[in-house]
KERO-615148 format. One record per atom (N, C-alpha, C): residue in one letter; atom name; y, x, z negated. Coordinates in steps of 0.02 Angstrom, whole numbers, m for minus. Atoms other than C-alpha are relative to their C-alpha. Layout:
BEGIN
A CA Y X Z
...
end
This chain:
BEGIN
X N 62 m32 22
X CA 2594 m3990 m6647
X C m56 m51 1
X N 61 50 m21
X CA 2425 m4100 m6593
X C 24 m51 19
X N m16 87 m50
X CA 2424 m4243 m6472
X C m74 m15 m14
X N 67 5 m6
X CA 2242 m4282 m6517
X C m10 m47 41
X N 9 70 m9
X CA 2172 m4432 m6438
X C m22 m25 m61
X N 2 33 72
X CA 2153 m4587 m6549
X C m78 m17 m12
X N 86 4 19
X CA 1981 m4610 m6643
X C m31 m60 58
X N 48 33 m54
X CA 1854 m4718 m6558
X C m31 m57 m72
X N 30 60 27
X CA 1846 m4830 m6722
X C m10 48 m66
X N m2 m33 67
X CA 1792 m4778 m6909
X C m62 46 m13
X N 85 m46 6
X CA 1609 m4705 m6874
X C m3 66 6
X N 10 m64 7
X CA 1664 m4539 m6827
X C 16 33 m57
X N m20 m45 26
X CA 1765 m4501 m6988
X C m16 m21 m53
X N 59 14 46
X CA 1638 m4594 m7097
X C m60 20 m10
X N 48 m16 15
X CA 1511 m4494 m7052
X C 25 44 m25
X N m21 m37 33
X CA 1640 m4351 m7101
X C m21 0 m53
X N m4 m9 75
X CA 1653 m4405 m7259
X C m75 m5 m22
X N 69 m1 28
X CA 1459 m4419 m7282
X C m32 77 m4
X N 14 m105 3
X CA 1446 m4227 m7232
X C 17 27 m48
X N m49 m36 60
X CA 1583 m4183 m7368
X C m37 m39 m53
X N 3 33 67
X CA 1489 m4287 m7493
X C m82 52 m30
X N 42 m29 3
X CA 1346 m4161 m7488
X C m19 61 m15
X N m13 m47 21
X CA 1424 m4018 m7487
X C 1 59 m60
X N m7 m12 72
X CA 1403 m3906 m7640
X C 80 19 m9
X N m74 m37 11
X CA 1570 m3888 m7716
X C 6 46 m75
X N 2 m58 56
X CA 1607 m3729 m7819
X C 59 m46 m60
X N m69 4 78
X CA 1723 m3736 m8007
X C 60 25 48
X N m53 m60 m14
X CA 1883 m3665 m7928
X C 34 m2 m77
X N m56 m19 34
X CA 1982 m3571 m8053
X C 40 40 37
X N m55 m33 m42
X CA 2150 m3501 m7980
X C m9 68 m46
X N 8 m48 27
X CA 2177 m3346 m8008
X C 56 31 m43
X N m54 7 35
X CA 2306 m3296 m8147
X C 66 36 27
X N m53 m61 m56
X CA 2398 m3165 m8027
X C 38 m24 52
X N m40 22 m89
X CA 2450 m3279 m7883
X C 53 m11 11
X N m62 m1 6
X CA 2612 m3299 m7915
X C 33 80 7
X N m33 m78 5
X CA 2649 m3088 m7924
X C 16 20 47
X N m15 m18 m57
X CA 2642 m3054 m7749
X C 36 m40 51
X N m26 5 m16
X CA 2696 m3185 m7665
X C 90 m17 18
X N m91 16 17
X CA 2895 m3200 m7618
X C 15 m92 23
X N m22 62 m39
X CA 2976 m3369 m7598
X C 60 m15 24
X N m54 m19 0
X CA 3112 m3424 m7533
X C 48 m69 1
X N m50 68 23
X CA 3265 m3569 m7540
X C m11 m32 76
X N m1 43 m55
X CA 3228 m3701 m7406
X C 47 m61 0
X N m39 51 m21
X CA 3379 m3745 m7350
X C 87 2 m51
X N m19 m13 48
X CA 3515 m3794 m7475
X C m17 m40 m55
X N 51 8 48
X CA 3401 m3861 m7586
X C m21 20 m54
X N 9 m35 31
X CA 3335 m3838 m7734
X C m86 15 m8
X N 68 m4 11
X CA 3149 m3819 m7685
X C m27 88 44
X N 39 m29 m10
X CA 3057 m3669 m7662
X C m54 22 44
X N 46 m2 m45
X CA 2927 m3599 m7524
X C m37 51 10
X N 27 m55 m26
X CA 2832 m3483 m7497
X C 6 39 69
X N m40 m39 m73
X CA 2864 m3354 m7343
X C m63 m47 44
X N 71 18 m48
X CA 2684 m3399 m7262
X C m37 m85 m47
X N 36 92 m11
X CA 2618 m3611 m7254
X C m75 3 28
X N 66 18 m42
X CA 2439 m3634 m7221
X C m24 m60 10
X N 12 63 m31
X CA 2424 m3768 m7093
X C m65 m16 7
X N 81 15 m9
X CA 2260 m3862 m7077
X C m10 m42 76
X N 13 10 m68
X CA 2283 m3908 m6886
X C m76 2 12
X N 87 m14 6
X CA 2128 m3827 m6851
X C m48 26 m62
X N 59 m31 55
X CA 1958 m3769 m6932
X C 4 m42 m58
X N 42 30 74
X CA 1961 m3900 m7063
X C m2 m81 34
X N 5 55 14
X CA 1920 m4061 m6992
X C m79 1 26
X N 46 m12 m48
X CA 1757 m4017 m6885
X C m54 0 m41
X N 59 9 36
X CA 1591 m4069 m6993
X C m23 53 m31
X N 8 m100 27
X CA 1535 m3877 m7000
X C 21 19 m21
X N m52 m78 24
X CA 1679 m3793 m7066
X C 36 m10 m72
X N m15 m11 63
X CA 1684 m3861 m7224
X C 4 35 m68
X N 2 m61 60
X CA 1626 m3714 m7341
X C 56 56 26
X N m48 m69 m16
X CA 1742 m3571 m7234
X C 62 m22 m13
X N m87 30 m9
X CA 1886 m3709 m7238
X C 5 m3 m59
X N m14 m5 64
X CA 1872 m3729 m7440
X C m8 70 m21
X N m27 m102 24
X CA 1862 m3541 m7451
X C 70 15 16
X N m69 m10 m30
X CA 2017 m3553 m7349
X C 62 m2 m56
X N m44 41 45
X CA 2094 m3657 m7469
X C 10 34 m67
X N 0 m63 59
X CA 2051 m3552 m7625
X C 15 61 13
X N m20 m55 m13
X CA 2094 m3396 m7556
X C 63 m4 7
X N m69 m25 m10
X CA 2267 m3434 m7482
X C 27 m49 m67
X N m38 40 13
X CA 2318 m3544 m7643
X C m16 78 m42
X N m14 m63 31
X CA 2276 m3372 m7743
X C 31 57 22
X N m70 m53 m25
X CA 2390 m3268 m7648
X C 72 m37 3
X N m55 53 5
X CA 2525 m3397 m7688
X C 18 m42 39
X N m12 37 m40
X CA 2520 m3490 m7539
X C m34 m66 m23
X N 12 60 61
X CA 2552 m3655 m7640
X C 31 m56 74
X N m41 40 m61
X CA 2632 m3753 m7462
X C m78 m13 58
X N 43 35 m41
X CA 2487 m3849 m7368
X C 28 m49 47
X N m12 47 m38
X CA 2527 m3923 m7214
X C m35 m41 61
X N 55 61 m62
X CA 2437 m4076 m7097
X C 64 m14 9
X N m43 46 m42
X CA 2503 m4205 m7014
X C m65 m84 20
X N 69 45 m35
X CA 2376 m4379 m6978
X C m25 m2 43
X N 59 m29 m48
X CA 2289 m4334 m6824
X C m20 63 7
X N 44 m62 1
X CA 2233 m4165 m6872
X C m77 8 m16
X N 75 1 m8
X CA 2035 m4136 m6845
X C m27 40 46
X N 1 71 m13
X CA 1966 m4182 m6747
X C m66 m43 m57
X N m16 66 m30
X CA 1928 m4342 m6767
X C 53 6 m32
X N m65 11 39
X CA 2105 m4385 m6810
X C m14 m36 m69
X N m5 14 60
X CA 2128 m4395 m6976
X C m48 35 m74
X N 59 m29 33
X CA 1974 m4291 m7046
X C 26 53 m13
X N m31 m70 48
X CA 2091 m4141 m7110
X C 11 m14 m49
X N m18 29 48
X CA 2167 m4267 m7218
X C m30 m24 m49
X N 27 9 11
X CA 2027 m4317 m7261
X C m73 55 m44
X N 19 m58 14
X CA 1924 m4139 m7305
X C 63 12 m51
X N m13 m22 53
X CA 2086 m4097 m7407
X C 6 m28 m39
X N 0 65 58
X CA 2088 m4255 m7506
X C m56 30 m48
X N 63 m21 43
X CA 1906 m4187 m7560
X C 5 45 m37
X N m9 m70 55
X CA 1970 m4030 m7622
X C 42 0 m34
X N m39 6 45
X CA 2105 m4092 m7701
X C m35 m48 m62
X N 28 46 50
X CA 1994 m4215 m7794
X C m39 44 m45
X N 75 m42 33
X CA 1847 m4075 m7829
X C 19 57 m39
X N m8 m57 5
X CA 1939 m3926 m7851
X C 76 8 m19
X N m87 m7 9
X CA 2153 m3939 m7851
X C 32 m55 m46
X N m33 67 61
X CA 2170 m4096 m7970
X C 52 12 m24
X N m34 m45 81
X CA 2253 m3986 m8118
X C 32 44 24
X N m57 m49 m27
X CA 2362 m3877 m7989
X C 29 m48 32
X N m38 41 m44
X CA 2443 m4047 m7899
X C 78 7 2
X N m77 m31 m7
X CA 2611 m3981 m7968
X C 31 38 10
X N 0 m63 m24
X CA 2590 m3817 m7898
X C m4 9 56
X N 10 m2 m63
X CA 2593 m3872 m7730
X C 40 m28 36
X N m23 36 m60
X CA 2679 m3928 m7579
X C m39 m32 54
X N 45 27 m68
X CA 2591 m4031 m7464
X C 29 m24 31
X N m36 50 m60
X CA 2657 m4118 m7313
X C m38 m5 58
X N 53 26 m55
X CA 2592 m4206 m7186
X C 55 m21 56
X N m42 10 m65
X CA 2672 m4279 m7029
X C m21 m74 51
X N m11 40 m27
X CA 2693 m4448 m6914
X C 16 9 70
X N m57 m17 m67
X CA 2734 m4437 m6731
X C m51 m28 39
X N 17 m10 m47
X CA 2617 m4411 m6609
X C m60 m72 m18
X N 65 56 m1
X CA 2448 m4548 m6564
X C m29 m1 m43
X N 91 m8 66
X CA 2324 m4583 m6707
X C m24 m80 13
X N 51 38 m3
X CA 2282 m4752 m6677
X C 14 m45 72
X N 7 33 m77
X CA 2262 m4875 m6495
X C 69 m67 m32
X N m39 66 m5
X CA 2404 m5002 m6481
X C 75 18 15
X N m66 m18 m5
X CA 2605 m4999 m6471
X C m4 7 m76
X N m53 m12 48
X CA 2629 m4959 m6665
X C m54 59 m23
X N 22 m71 15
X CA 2510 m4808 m6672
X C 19 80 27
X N m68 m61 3
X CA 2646 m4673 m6631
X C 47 0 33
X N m102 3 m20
X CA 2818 m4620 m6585
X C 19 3 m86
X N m40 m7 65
X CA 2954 m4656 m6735
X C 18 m52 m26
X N m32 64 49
X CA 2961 m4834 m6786
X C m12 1 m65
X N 13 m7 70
X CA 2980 m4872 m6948
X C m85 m50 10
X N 45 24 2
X CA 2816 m4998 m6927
X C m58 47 2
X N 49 m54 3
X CA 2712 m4838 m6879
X C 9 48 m50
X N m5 m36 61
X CA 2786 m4720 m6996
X C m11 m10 m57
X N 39 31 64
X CA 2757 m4817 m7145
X C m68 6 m2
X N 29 11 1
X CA 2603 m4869 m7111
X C m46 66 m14
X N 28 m15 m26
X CA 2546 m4706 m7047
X C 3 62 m92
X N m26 m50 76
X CA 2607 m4596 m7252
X C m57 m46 m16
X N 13 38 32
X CA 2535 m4762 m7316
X C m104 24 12
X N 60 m42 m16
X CA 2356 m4695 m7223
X C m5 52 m21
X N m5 m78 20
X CA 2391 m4537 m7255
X C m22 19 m74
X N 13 13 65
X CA 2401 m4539 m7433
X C m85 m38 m38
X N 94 23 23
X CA 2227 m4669 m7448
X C m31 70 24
X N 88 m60 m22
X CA 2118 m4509 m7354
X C 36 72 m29
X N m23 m45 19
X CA 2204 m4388 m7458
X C m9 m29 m85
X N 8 16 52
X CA 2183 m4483 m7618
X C 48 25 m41
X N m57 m28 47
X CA 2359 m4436 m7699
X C 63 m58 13
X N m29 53 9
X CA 2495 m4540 m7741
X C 58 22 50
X N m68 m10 m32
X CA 2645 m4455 m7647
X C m10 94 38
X N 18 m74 m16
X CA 2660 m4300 m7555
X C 68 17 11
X N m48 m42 m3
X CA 2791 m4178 m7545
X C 56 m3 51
X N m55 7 m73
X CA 2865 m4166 m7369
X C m47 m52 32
X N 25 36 m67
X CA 2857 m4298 m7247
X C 21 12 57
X N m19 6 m77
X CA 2893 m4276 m7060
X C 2 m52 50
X N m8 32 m68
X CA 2949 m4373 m6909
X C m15 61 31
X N 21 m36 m25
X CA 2837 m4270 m6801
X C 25 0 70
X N m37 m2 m82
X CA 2911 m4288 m6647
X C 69 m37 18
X N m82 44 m20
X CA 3096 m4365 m6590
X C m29 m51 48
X N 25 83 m44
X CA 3050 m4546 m6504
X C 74 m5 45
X N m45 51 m29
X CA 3165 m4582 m6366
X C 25 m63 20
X N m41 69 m16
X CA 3145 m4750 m6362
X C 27 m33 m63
X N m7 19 75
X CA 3164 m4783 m6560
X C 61 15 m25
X N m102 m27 24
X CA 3372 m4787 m6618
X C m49 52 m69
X N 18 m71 67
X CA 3358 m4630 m6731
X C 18 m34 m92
X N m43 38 94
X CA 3448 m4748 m6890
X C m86 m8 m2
X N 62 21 23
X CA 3284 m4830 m6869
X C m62 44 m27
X N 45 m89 41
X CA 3160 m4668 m6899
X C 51 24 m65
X N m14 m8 61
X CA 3280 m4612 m7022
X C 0 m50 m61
X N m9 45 78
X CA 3301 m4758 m7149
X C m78 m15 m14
X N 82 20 43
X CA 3112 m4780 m7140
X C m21 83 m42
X N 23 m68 63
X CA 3085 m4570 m7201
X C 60 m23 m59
X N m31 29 75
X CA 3242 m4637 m7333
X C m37 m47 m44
X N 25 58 58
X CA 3162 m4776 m7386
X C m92 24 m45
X N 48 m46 36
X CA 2997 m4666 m7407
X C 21 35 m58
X N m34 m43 47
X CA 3091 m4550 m7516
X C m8 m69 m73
X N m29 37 47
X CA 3149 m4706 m7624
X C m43 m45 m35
X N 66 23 28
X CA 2975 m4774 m7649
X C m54 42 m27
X N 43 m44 47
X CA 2905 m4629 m7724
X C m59 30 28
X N 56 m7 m33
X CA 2790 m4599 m7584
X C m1 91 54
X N m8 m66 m45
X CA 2860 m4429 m7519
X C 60 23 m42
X N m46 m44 51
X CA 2985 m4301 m7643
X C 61 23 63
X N m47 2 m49
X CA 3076 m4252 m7464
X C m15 m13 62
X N 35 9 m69
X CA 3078 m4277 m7273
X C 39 50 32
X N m3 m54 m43
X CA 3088 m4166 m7133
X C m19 m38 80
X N 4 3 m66
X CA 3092 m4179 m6938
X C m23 50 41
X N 31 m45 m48
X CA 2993 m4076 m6818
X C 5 m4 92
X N 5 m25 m67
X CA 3027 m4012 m6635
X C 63 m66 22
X N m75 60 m2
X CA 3205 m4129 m6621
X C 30 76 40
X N m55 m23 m45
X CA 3345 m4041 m6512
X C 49 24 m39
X N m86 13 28
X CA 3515 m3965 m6586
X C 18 m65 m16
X N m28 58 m17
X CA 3594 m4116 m6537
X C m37 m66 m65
X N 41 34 64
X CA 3453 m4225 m6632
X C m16 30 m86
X N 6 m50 81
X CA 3436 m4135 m6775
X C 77 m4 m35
X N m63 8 30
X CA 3628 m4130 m6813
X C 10 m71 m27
X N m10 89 11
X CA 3617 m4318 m6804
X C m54 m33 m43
X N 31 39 57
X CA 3480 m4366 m6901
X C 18 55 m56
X N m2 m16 76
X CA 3519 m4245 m7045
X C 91 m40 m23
X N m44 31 18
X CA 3693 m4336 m7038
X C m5 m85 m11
X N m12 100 27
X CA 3649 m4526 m7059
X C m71 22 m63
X N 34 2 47
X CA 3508 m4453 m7182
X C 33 14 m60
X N m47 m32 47
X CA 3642 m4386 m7274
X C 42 m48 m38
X N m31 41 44
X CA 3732 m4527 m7285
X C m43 m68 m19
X N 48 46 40
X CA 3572 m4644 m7318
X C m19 55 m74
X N 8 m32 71
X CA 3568 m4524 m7475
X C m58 25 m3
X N 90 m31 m5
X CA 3420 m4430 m7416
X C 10 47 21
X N m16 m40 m43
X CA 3459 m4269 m7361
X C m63 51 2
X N 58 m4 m52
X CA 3349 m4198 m7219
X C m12 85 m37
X N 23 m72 43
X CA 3271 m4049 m7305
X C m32 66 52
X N 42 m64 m37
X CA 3179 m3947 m7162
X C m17 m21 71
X N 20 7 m42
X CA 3150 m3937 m6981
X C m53 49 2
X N 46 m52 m32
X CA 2980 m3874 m6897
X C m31 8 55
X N m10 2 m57
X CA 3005 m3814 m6752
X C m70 73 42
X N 51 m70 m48
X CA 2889 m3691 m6615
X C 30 67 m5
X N m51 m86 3
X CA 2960 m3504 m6647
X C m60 74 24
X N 29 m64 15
X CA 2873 m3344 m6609
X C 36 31 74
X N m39 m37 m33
X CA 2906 m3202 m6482
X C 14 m27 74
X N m13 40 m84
X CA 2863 m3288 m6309
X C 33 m76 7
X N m25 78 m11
X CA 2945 m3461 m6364
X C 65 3 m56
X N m53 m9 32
X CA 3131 m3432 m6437
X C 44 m62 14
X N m55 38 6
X CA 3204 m3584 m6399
X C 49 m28 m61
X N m42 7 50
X CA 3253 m3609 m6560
X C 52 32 m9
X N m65 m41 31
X CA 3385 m3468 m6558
X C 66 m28 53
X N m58 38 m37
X CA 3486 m3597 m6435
X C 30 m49 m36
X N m54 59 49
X CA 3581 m3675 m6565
X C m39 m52 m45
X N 57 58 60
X CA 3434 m3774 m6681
X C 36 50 m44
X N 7 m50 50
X CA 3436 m3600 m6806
X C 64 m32 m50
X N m57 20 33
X CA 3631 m3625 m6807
X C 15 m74 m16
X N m28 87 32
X CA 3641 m3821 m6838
X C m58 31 m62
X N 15 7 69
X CA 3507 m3796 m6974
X C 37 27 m68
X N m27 m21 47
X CA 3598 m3670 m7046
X C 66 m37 m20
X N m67 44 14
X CA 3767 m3784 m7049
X C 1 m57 m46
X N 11 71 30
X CA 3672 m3936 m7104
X C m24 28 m81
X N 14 m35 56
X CA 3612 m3829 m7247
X C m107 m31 2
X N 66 21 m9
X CA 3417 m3876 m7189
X C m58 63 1
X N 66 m42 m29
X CA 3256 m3757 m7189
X C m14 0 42
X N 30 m15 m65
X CA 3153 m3690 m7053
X C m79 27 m42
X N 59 m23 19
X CA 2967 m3683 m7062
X C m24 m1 74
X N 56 m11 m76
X CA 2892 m3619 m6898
X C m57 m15 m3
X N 106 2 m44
X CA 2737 m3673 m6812
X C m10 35 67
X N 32 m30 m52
X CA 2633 m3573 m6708
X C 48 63 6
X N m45 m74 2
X CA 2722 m3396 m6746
X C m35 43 39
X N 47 m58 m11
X CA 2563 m3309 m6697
X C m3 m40 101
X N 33 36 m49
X CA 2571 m3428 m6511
X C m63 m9 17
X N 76 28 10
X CA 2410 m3512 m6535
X C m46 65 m8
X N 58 m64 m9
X CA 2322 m3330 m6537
X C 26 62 29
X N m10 m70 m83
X CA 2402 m3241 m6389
X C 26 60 m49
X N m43 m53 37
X CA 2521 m3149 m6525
X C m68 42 m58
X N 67 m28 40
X CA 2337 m3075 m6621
X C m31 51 43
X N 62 m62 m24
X CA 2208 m2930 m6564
X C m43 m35 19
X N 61 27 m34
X CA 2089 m3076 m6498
X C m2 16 57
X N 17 m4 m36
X CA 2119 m3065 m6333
X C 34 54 37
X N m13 m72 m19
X CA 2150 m2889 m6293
X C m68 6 58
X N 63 m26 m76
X CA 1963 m2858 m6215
X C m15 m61 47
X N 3 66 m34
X CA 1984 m3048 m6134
X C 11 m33 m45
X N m3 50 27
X CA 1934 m3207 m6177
X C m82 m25 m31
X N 45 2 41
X CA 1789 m3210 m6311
X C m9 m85 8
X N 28 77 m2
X CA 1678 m3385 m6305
X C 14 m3 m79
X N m41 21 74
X CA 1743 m3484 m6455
X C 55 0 m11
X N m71 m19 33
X CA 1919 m3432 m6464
X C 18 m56 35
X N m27 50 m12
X CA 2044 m3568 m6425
X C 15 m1 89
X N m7 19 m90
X CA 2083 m3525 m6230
X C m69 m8 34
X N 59 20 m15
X CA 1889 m3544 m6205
X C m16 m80 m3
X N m1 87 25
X CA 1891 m3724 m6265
X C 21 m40 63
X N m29 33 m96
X CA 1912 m3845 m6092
X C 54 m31 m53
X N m47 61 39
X CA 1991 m3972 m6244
X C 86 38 m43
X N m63 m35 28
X CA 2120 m3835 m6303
X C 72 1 22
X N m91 19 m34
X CA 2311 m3833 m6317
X C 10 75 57
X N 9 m56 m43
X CA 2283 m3635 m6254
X C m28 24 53
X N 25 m15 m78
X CA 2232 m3600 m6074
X C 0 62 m5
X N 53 m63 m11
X CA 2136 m3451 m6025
X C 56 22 78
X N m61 m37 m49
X CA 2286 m3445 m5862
X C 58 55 m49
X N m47 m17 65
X CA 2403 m3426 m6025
X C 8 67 m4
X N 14 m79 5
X CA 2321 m3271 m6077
X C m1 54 41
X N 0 m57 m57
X CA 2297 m3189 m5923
X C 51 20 m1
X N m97 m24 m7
X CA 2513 m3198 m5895
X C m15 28 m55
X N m30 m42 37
X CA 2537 m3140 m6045
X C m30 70 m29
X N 67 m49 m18
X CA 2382 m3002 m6048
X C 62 76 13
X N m21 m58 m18
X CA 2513 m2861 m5989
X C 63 25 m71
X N m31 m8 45
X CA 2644 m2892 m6130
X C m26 9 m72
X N 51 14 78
X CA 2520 m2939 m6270
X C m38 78 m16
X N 45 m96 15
X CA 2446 m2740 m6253
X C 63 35 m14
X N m59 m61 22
X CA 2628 m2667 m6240
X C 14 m29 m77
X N m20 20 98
X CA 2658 m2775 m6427
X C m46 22 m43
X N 51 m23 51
X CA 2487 m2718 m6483
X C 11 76 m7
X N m16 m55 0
X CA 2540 m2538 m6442
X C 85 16 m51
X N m52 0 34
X CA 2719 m2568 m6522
X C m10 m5 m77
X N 24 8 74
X CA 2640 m2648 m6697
X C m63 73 m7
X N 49 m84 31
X CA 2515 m2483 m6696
X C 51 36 m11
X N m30 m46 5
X CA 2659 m2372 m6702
X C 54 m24 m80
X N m11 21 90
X CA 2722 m2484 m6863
X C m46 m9 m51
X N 71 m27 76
X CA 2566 m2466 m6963
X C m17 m77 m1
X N 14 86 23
X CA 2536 m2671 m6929
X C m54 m11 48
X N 58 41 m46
X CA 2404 m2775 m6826
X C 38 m38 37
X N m21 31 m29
X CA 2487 m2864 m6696
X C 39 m71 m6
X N m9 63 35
X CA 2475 m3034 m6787
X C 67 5 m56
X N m68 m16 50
X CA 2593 m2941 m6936
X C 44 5 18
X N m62 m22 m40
X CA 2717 m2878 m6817
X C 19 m67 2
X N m30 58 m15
X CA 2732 m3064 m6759
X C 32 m41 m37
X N m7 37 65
X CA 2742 m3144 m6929
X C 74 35 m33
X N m49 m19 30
X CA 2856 m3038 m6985
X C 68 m18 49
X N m66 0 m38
X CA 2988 m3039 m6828
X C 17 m72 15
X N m37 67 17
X CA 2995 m3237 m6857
X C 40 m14 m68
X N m16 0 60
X CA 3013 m3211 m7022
X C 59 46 m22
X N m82 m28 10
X CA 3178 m3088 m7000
X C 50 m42 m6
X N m66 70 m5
X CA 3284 m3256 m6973
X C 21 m26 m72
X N m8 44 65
X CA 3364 m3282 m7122
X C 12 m58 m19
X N m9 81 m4
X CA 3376 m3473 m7071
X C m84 m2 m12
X N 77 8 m3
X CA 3172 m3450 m7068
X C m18 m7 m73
X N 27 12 91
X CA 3103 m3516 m7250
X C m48 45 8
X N 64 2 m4
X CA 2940 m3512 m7196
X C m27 31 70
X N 46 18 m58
X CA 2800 m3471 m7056
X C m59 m40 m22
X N 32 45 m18
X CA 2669 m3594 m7017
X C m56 42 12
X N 49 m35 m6
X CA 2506 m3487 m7028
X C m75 m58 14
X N 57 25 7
X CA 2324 m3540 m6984
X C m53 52 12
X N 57 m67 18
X CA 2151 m3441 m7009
X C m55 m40 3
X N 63 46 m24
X CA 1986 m3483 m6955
X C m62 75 m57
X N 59 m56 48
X CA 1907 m3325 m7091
X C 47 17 m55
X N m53 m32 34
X CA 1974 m3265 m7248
X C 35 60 9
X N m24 m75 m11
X CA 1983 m3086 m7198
X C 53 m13 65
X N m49 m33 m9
X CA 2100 m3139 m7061
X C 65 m44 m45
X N m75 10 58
X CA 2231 m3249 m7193
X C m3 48 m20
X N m16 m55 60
X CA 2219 m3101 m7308
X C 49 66 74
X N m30 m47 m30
X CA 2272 m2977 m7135
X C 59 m43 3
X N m62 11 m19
X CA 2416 m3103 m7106
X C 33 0 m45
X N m14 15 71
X CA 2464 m3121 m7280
X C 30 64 10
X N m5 m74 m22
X CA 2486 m2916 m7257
X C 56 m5 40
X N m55 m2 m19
X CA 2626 m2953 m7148
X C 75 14 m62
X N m68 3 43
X CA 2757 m2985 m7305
X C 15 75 m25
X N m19 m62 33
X CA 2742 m2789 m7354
X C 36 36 54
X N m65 m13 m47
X CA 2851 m2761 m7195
X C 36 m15 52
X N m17 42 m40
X CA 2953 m2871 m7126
X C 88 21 24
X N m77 m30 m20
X CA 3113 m2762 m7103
X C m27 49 96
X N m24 m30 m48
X CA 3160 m2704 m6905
X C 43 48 23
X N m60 m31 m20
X CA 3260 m2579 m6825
X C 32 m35 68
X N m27 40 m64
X CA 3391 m2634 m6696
X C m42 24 82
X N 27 m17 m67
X CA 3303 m2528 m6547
X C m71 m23 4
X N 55 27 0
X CA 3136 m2605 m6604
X C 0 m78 28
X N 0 93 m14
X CA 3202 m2797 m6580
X C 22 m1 79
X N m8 6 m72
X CA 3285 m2741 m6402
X C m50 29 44
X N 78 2 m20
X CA 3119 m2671 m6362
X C m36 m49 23
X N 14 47 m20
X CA 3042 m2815 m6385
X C 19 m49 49
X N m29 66 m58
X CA 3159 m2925 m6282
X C m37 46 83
X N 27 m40 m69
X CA 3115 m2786 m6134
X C m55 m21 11
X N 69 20 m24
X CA 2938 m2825 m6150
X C m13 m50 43
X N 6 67 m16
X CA 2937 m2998 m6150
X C 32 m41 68
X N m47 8 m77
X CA 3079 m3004 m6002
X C m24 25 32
X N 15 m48 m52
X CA 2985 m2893 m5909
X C m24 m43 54
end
């Protein structure tokens, strides 16, 4: 999830923080209800808690502008119980300016809810120019929580991630550095993202026996990208590990955006985007038969999707993101029906095979 490129030095995400220092920031009070609706669920075999739906801050919160819609963001989905915030250190852009925007709202606004939350962030991919600014050494991984934590202004955060599997880095080595995180008080558990069967079996077994056991994979899931149901689902479920999907909704395609095309602004418009505007076109013939399938279940396209990741009972979580409140609040709307019939799920495979 993000390959950004690496900053260009400290001026771009210093002027960030001069934007956010200007900002008016409201009182938040939570709201006393937020806990009623949402469900949570056991990640893993664990004894921690999750909410069904994670709101990732990938996009829309690092970008100078989008600081009042992105702290609405933030107050809105933590009052529908979505208490699980997830980054990673090059989310922005500029890398690192998500981390940096939620540091602010945790300082201005979330202080006095810090134990009501999950946050996690993530290590992997490029954030800074040299050989120890990404991959999985322990020299970058440390370092990179140890950053993390200063532009977030909190002492420890919840989940940590090895964001990506390093092939050139022995895996002991990535694991004993997320153990030794654990053991310094700088992260409550760790987690691995987009690893293999194969990898995944193996680091939750030497984490296991470094006395750290691997709490959650988060892997790519939604309807056009199932590789997960090739044997990840079943090792997590063996290892006794969570699943928190990213990108359920595939960057957009799985939503009602690009039904009449490709609207200026949306992510396959962007030259710098992970979503291509070829993307949409392929999938343009299936994406109408799923929008016609979720009309005939009383959902929005986006719900249908959320929910049919969220049938996996290895699935804790999905990995949500929202660029308005009104559409978190429509995806949120997914959890009031997330039950299938069997000729509805072989439906789907028809589509998508078609």
């Amino acid at each position: 999830m993000g390959n950004y490129s690496p900053p260009q030095g400290e001026f771009e995400v210093r002027l960030f923080e001069e934007d956010l220092a200007i900002v008016h920031f409201m009182n938040f009070e939570a709201a006393p209800e937020r806990y009623h609706a949402m469900p949570y669920g056991r990640c893993g075999r664990s004894g921690l808690l999750l909410p069904r739906l994670a709101l990732g801050l990938w996009h829309n919160f690092g970008e100078p502008d989008a600081p009042a819609i992105s702290r609405k963001l933030l107050y809105r989905a933590f009052d529908l119980g979505i208490t699980h915030f997830d980054l990673a250190n090059n989310y922005g852009p500029p890398p690192g300016s998500a981390e940096i925007f939620f540091g602010s709202v945790m300082k201005q606004d979330f202080k006095r809810y810090r134990d009501e939350m999950i946050i996690a962030t993530k290590a992997g991919y490029r954030m800074w120019p040299g050989p120890y600014g990404e991959w999985g050494s322990r020299k970058y991984l440390i370092a990179s929580l140890n950053q993390s934590l200063r532009r977030m202004g909190i002492d420890y955060v919840d989940i940590f991630y090895s964001h990506r599997p390093d092939p050139d880095t022995p895996l002991e080595e990535t694991c004993s550095a997320l153990a030794d995180m654990v053991r310094q008080g700088k992260t409550l558990y760790v987690g691995i993202s987009s690893y293999t069967p194969e990898q995944t079996f193996h680091a939750a077994e030497m984490l296991r026996e470094m006395g750290t056991p691997c709490l959650v994979h988060q892997p790519s899931y939604n309807l056009f990208n199932r590789w997960v149901e090739d044997g990840l689902l079943e090792t997590l479920s063996n290892q006794g590990m969570g699943c928190v999907a990213f990108s359920p909704l595939a960057q957009g395609l799985l939503t009602n955006r690009y039904l009449q095309g490709i609207p200026s602004g949306s992510r396959a418009a962007k030259m710098h985007g992970f979503l291509k505007a070829d993307a949409v076109r392929e999938k343009l013939p299936a994406i109408e038969k799923l929008h016609t399938m979720a009309s005939r279940r009383g959902q929005t396209l986006s719900q249908m999707a959320l929910a049919w990741v969220l049938r996996r009972p290895e699935v804790t979580a999905a990995l949500i993101g929202a660029s308005s409140v009104a559409q978190l609040e429509e995806n949120v709307k997914c959890l009031d029906q997330l039950q299938f019939t069997d000729e509805e799920l072989v439906s789907f495979d028809k589509v998508i095979h078609a």
